[in-house]
N, C-alpha and C positions, 0 to 999 in steps of 0.2 A: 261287548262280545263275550260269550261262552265256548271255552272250547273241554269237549269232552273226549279224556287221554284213556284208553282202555288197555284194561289187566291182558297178562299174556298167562299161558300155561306151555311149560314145556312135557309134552304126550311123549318124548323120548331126549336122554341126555345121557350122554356118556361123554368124560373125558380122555382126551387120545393121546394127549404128551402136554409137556412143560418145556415152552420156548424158551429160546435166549434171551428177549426181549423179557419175562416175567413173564409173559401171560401163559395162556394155556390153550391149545387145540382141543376144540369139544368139534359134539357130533350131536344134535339136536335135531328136533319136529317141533315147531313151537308156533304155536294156533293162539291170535285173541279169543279174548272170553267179554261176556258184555259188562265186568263189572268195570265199574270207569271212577276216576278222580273228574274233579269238575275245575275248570280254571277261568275266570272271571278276569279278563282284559280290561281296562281303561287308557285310551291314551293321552299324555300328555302330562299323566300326573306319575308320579315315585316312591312305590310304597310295595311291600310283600307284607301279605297275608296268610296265615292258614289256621286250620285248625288244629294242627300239630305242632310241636316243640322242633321245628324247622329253621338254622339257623341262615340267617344270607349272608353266604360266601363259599369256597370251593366245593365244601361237602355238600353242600345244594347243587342238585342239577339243571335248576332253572336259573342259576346263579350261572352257573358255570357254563352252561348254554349260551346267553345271554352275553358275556364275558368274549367270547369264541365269534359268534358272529361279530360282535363289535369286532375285533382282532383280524378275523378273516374279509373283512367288507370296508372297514373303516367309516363305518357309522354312526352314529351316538344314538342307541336308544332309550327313550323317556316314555316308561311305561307303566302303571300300577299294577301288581298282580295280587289276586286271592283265591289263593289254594285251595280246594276244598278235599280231602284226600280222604275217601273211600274203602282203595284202595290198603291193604295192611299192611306197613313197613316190615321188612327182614320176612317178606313172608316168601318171596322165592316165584314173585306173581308181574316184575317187570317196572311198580308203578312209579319209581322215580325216573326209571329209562323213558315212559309212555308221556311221562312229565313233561322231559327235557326234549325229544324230539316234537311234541304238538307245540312250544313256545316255537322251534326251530321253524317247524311247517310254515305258522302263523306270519313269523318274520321273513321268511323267503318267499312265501305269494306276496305278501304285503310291497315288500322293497325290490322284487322280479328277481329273486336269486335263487331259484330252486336248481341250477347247476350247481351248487353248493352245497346241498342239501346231505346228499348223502359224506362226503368228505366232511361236514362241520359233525355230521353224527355220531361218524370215527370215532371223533376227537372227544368227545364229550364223554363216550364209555363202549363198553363192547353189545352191551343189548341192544343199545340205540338202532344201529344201524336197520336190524328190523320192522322196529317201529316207523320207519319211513315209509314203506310199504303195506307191513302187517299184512292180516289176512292170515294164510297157513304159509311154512316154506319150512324147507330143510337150511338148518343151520352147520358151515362148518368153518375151520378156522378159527380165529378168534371171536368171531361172528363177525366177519365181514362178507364172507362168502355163504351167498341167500340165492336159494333156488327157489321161486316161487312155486305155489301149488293151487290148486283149489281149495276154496274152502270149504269141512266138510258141514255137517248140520247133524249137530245134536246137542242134545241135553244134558246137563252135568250137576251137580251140586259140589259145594266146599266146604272143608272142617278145619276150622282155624285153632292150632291149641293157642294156649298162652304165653308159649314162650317163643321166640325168633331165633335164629339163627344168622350169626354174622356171616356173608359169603365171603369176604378173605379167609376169614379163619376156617370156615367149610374146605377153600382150596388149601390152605397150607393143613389142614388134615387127610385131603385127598394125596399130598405130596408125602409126607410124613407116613402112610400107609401103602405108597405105592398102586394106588386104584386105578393105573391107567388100562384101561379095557373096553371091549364092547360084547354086548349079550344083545343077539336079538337082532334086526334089521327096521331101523325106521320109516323103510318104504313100505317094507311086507304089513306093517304094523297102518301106516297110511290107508294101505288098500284092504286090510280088514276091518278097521275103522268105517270107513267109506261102506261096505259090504255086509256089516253088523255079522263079520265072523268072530265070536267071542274067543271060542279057543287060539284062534292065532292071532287077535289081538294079546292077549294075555300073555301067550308065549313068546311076542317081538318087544311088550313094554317092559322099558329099562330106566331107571335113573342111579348114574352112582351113586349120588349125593343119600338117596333113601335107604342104601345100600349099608353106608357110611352110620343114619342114623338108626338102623337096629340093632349095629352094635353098638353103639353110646347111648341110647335111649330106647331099648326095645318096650318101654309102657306107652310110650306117645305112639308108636306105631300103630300098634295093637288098640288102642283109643280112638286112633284113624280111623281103620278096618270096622272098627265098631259101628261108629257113628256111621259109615256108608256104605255097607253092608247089605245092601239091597243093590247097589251099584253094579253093573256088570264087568267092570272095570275102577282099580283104585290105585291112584300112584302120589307118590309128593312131586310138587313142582319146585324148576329151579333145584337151590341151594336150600330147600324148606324157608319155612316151618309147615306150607299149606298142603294138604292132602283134598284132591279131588275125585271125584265118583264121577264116571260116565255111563249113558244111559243109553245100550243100543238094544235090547230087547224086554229086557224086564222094567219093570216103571218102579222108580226109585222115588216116588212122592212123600212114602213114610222115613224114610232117611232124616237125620240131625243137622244136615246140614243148609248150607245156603245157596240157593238154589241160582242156575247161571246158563247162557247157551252159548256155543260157538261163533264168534263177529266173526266179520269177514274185513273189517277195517280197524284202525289203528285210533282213528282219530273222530270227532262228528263235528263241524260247527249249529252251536243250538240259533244262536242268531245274531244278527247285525244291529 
């Protein structure tokens, strides 16, 4: 069995405060995109694969998935996995979250536990919880609070630099700078999108975190901008490093980057 986990782009994010618990109150729009990791099921046998420097144990989210439902179910799962990841680490694009919840998917149709489904997502990290669903939705809270939406249909390209960015350290520079704010309206910004109005897209799209990086790196921005530049629309997603172009009027074909379109799901199975 094949199961293929899809990239997310956050089209609005701003952070709203610093809980007591550690984490943090955001306010996000955050739509799959179709590039996807591929994950290669066997059962019976006990083994992780990938093609990345992926170590098994907590810092893996397929580890730690895994871990959780055993814990929440009392089950012993005996599985082979082979990762094949796509998807860019530290790039601000979802794919260890998209990871962790398609094992989870997989394991709760499989053993009938999808009342569990969203609560073991929780648990595993704060993006998760979307990928249960995916598609488009408003994100707020720690990301547990998901309003679904429709999803919209377009076109995009990505420009990946070279270098990542750690999302801890992205927030403890968010806190150290005091960036809690909102510019813009993620719905106004939804229904411009949806309407291919450029100007009031442009003036509802926000990401702190991009905010963050013009002043610590204003040559990687402007190498963004560059490269997608025919886009009618250009923002970082996430905690970076990825910078994506959207295409609602003008045709962005000659653009540097990699070319991608809006899913409307989280998860695909290829086959049985």
């Amino acid at each position: 069995m094949i199961l293929y986990a899809y990239a997310k782009i956050n089209l609005y994010l701003a952070v709203v405060s610093k809980r007591k618990d550690g984490y943090h109150n955001i306010l996000s729009l955050m739509h799959n995109v179709s590039l996807h990791d591929s994950i290669e099921i066997v059962e019976g046998e006990e083994y992780f694969i990938c093609n990345e420097n992926l170590n098994w144990d907590e810092t893996n989210t397929i580890y730690k998935a895994l871990r959780i439902f055993e814990e929440e179910t009392g089950l012993k799962v005996k599985m082979g996995i082979k990762l094949e990841k796509n998807i860019p680490m530290k790039a601000g694009l979802g794919g260890a979250s998209s990871d962790a919840a398609a094992i989870l998917w997989y394991l709760c149709k499989k053993y009938s536990k999808m009342n569990l489904f969203m609560k073991m997502a929780q648990k595993v990290g704060s993006d998760v919880p979307f990928f249960v669903k995916g598609g488009c939705a408003l994100v707020e809270g720690k990301g547990e609070k998901i309003k679904e939406l429709p999803p919209l249909n377009l076109k995009g390209y990505f420009y990946f630099p070279t270098k990542g960015f750690s999302t801890p350290q992205m927030y403890h520079e968010i806190d150290e700078n005091g960036l809690f704010k909102k510019k813009g309206d993620p719905l106004q910004l939804y229904n411009a999108l949806k309407t291919k109005k450029i100007n009031e897209a442009r003036f509802n799209s926000y990401n702190v975190f991009e905010e963050l990086v013009k002043r610590q790196d204003p040559l990687l921005v402007e190498k963004a901008n560059a490269a997608l530049s025919p886009c009618d629309i250009v923002a970082m997603t996430g905690s970076g490093s990825t910078f994506y172009g959207l295409e609602l009027i003008n045709k962005c074909e000659k653009t540097k980057g990699e070319g991608f379109h809006l899913f409307s799901s989280p998860r695909s199975l290829l086959y049985e």
